[in-house]
MARKEDO-810998 format. One record per residue (C-alpha): residue number from 1; x, z, y; residue in three letters. Coordinates in Angstrom, 1 decimal, always signed. Example, Ala and Ser with C-alpha at 12.3 -4.5 7.8 and 13.67 -1.06 7.14 Angstrom:
2
[1,[+12.3,+7.8,-4.5],'ALA']
[2,[+13.7,+7.1,-1.1],'SER']
***
This chain:
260
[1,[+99.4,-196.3,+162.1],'UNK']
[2,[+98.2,-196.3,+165.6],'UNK']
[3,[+95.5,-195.0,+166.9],'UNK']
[4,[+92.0,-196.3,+168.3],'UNK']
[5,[+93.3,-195.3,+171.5],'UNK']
[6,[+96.6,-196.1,+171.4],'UNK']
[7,[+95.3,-200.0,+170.4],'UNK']
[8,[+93.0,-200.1,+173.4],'UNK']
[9,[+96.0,-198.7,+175.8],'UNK']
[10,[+98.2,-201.7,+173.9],'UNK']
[11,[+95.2,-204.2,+174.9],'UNK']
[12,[+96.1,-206.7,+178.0],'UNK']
[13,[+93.9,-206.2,+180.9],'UNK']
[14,[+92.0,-209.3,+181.3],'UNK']
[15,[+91.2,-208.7,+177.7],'UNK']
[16,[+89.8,-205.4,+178.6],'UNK']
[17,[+87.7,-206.5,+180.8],'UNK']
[18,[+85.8,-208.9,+178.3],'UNK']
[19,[+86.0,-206.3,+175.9],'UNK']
[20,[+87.9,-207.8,+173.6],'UNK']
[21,[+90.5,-206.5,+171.3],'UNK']
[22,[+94.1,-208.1,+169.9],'UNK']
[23,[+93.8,-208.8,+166.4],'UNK']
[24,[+94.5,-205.8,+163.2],'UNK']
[25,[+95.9,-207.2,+160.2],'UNK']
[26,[+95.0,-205.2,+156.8],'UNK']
[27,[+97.9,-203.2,+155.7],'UNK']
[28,[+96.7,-201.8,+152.1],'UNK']
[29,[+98.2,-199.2,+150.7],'UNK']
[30,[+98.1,-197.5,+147.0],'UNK']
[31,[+96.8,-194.2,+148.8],'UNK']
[32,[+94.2,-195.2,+151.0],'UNK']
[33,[+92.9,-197.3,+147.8],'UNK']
[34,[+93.0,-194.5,+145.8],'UNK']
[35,[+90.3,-192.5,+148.6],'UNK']
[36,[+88.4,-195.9,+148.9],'UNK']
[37,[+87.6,-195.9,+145.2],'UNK']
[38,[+86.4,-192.1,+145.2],'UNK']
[39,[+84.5,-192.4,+148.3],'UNK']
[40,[+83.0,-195.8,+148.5],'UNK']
[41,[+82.2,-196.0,+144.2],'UNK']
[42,[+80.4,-191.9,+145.1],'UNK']
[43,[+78.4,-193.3,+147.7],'UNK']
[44,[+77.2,-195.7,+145.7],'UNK']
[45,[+76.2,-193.9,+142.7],'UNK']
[46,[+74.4,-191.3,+145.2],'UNK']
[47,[+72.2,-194.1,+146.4],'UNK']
[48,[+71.1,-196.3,+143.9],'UNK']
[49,[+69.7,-196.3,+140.5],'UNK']
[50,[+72.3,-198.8,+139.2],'UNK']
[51,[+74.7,-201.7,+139.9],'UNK']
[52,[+73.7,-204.9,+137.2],'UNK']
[53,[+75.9,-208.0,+137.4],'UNK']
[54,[+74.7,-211.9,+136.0],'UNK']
[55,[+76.9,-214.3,+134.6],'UNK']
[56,[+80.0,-212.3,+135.1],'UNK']
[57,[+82.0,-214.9,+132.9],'UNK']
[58,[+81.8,-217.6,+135.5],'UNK']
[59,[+84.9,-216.2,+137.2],'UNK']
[60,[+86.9,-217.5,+133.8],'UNK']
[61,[+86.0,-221.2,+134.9],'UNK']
[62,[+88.0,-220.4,+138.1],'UNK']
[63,[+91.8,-222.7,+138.2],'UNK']
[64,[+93.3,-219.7,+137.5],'UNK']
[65,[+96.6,-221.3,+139.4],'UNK']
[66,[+94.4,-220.7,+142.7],'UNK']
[67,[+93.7,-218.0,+145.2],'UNK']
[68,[+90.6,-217.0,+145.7],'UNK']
[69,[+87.4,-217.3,+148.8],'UNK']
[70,[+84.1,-214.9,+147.4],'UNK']
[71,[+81.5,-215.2,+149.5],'UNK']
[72,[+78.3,-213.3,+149.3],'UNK']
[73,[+74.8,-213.2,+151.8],'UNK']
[74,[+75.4,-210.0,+154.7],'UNK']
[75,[+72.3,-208.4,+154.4],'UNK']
[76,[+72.6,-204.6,+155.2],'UNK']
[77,[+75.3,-201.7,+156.1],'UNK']
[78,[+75.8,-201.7,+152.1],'UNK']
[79,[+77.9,-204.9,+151.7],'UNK']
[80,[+81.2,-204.3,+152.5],'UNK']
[81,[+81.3,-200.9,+150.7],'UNK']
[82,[+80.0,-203.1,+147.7],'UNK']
[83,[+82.3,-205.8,+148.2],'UNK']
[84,[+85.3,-203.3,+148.2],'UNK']
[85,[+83.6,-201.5,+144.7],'UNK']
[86,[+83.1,-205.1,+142.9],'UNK']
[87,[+86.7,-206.3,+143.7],'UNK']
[88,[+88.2,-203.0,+142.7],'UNK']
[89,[+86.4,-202.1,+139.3],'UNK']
[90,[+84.6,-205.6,+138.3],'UNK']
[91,[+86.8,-208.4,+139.1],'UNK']
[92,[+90.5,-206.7,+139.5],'UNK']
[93,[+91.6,-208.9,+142.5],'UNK']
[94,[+93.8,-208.0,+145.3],'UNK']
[95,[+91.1,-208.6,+147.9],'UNK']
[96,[+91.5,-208.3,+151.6],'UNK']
[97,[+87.9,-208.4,+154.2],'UNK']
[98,[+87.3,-209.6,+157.8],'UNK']
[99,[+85.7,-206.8,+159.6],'UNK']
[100,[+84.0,-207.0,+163.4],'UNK']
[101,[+84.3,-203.3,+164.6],'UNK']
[102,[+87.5,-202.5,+163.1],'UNK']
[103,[+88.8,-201.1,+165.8],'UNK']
[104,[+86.4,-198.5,+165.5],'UNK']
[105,[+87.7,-197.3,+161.9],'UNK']
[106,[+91.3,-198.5,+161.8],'UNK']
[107,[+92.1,-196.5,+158.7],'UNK']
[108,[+90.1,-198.8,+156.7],'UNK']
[109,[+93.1,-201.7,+156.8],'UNK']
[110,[+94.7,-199.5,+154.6],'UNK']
[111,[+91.9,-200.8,+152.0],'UNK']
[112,[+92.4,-204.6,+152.8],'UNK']
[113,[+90.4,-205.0,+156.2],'UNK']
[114,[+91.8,-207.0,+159.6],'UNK']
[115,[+90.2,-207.7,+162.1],'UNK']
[116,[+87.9,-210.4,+163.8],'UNK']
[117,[+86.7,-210.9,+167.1],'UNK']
[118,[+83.8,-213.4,+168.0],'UNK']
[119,[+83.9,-213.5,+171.9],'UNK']
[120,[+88.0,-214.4,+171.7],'UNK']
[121,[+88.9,-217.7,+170.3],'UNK']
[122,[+92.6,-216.6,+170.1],'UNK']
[123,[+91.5,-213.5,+167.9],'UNK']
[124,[+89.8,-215.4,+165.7],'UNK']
[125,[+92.8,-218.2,+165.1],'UNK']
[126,[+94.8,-215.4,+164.6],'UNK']
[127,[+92.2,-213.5,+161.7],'UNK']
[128,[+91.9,-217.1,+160.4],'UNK']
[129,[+95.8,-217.9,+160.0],'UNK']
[130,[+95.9,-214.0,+158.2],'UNK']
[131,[+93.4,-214.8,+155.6],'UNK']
[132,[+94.9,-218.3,+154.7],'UNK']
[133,[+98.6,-216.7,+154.8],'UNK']
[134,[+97.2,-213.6,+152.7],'UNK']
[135,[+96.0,-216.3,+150.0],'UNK']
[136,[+99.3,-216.9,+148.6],'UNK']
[137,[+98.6,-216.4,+144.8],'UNK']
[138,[+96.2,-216.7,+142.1],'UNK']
[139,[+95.3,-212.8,+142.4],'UNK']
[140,[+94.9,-212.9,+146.2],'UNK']
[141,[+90.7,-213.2,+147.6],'UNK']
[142,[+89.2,-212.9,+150.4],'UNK']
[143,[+85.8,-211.6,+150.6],'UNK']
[144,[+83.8,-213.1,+153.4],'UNK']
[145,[+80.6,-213.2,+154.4],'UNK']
[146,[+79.8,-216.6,+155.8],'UNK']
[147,[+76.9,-216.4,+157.7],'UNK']
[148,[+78.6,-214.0,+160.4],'UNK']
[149,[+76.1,-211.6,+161.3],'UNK']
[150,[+73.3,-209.3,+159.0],'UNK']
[151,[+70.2,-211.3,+158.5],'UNK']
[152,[+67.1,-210.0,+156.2],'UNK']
[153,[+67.8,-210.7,+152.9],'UNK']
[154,[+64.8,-213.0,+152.5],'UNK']
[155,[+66.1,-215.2,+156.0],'UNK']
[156,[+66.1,-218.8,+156.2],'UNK']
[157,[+67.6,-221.5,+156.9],'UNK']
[158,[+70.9,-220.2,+155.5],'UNK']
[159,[+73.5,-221.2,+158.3],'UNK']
[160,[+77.2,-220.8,+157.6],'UNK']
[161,[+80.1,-220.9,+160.4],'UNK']
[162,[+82.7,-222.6,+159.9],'UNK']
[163,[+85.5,-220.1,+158.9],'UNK']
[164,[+85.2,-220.5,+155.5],'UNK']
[165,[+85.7,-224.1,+155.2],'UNK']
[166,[+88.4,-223.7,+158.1],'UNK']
[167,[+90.4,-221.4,+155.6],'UNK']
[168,[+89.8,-224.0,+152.5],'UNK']
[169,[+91.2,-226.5,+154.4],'UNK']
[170,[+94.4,-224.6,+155.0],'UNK']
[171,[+94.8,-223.9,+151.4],'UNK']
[172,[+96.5,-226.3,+148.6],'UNK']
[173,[+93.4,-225.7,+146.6],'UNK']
[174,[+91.1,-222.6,+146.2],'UNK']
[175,[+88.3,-221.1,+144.5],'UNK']
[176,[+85.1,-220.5,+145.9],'UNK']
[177,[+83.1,-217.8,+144.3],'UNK']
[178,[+79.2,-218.1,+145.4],'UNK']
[179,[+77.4,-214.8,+144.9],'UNK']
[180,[+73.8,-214.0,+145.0],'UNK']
[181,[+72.8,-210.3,+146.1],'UNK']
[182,[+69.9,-208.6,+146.4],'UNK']
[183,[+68.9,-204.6,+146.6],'UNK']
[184,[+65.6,-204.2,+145.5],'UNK']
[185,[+63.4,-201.5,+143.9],'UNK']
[186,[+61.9,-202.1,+140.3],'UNK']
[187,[+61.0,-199.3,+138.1],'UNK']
[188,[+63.4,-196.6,+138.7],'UNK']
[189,[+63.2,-193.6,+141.7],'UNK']
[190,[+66.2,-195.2,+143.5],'UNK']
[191,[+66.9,-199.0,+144.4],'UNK']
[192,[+69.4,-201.2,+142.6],'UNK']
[193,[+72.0,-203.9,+143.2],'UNK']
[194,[+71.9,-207.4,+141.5],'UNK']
[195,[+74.7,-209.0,+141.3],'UNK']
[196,[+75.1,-213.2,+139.9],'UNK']
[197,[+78.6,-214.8,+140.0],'UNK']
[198,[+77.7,-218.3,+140.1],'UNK']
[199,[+80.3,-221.2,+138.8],'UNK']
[200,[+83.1,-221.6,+140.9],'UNK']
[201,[+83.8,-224.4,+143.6],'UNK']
[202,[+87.0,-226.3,+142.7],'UNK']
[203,[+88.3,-227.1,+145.9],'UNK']
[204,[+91.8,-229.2,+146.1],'UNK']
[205,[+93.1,-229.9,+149.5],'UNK']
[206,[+89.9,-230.4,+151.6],'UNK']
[207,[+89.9,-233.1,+154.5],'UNK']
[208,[+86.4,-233.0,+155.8],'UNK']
[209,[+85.8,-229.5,+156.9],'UNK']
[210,[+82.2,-230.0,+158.3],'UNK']
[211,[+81.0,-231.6,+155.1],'UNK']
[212,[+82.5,-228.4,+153.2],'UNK']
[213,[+80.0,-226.3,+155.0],'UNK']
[214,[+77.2,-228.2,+154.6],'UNK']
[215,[+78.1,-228.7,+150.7],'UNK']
[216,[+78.2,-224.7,+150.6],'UNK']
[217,[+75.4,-224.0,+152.3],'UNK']
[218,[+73.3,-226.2,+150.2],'UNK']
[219,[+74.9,-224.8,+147.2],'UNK']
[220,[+74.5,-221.0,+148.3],'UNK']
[221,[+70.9,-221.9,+149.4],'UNK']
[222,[+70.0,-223.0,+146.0],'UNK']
[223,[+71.7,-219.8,+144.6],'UNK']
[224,[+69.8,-217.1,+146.6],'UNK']
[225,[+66.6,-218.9,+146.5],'UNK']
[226,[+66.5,-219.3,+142.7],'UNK']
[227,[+67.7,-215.2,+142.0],'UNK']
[228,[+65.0,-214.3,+144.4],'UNK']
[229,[+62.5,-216.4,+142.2],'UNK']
[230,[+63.9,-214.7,+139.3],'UNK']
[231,[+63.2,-211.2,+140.2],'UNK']
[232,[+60.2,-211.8,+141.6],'UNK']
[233,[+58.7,-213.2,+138.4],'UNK']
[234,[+60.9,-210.4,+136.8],'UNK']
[235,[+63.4,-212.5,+135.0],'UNK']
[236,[+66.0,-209.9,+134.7],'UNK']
[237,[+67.2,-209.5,+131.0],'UNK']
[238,[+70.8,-211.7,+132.1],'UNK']
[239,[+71.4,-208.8,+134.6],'UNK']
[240,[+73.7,-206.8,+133.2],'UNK']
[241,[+74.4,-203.0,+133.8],'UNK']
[242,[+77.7,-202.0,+134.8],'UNK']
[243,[+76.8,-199.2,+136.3],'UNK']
[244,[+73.8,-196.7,+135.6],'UNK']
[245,[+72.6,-193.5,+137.1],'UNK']
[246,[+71.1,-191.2,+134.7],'UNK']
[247,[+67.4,-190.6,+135.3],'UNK']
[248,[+66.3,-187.0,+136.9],'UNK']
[249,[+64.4,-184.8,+135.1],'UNK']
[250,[+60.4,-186.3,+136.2],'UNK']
[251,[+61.8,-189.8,+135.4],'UNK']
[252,[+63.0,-188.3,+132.1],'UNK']
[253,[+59.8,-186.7,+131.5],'UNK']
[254,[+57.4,-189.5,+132.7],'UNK']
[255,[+59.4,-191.8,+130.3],'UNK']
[256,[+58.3,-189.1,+126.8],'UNK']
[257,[+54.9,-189.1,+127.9],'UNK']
[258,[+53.5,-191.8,+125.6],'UNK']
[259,[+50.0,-193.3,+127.0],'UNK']
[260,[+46.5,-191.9,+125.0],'UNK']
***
């Protein structure tokens, strides 16, 4: 694998000079999945209190004869190490990301990154034609987050670009896999992840792209608004722990101390 220097020697000049970069394809490998799944799943578990996932079995009503789009809100540093965890442990596919700054950490296309590029419309043809090309079985996703850029996790109106619905359209049918995220603190020392896998979009060959993204957006809209109701009226008994960090010793002892 090259390095980052050797890539920007490897860039043309007038691409240089706009700062833009050519276009990494992932390149996984057993090994570097192997670290990924130490590191990433031991960050994680250092940080928060626990990972709880909602309606889980929705990814059964998938057409299990397609690949694959899961698309979740970009709300903090967080979601792509989360992304990478969920795909390796929870739902078992053979996921691949689209990642801005890869150039910056090339060793993570061993884990299923390439690379995207927002200033260059060649670049981002090129990461568009990968990720439909990559979808070429039922166990293939791609894991994308749609609105482009971190917003706050409470920011409206959702707006989508038009990637995802670009990559449907390319596709002889595909899942899409809405997911609603949030980090939040309730009663432990540490925050936690909530996770809800929302029924599937059944997508066969799509003709109207812009429609597509309106549809999702309304759809995804719907989806983070109503979880974030839920939590805040604390409706969280569907959330389901898949993950749990054992409480330190005051949360251990405030928990035996029974009220007067």
């Amino acid at each position: 694998m090259k390095t980052q220097e050797e890539l920007y020697n490897d860039t043309p000049p007038s691409l240089k000079e706009k700062g833009i970069r050519p276009f990494l394809k992932s390149e996984t490998n057993s090994f570097g999945r192997f670290c990924a799944d130490l590191i990433f799943e031991n960050l994680l578990k250092q940080k928060f209190a626990a990972i709880r996932i909602k309606n889980l079995q929705n990814l059964q009503k998938r057409d299990m004869s397609k690949p694959n789009i899961i698309y979740a809100p970009h709300i903090c540093w967080w979601d792509g190490i989360l992304a990478y965890f969920l795909n390796r442990k929870v739902f078992n596919f053979d996921a691949i990301g689209m990642m801005e700054n890869l150039h910056s950490l090339p060793f993570l296309r061993k884990i299923g990154a390439f690379s995207v590029d927002k200033k260059s419309p060649k670049v981002i043809l090129e990461s568009l034609t990968f990720a439909s090309q990559s979808l070429n079985s039922p166990q293939k996703a791609l894991y994308i987050f749609p609105q482009g850029i971190i917003r706050p996790q409470d920011h409206t109106p959702i707006k989508f670009s038009s990637g995802i619905s670009y990559i449907a359209s390319t596709l002889d049918g595909v899942n899409l896999i809405p997911l609603a995220i949030r980090y939040c603190f309730l009663r432990e020392t540490s925050p936690e992840i909530l996770v809800e896998v929302a029924e599937p979009m059944i997508f066969p060959k799509m003709q109207n792209r812009n429609e597509t993204t309106r549809q999702l957006q309304r759809y995804f809209a719907d989806l983070i608004e109503n979880q974030r109701l839920e939590v805040a009226n604390g409706k969280l008994q569907d959330y389901i722990p898949i993950w749990q960090k054992r409480d330190n010793l005051f949360r251990q002892i405030e928990k035996r101390i029974k009220p007067k």
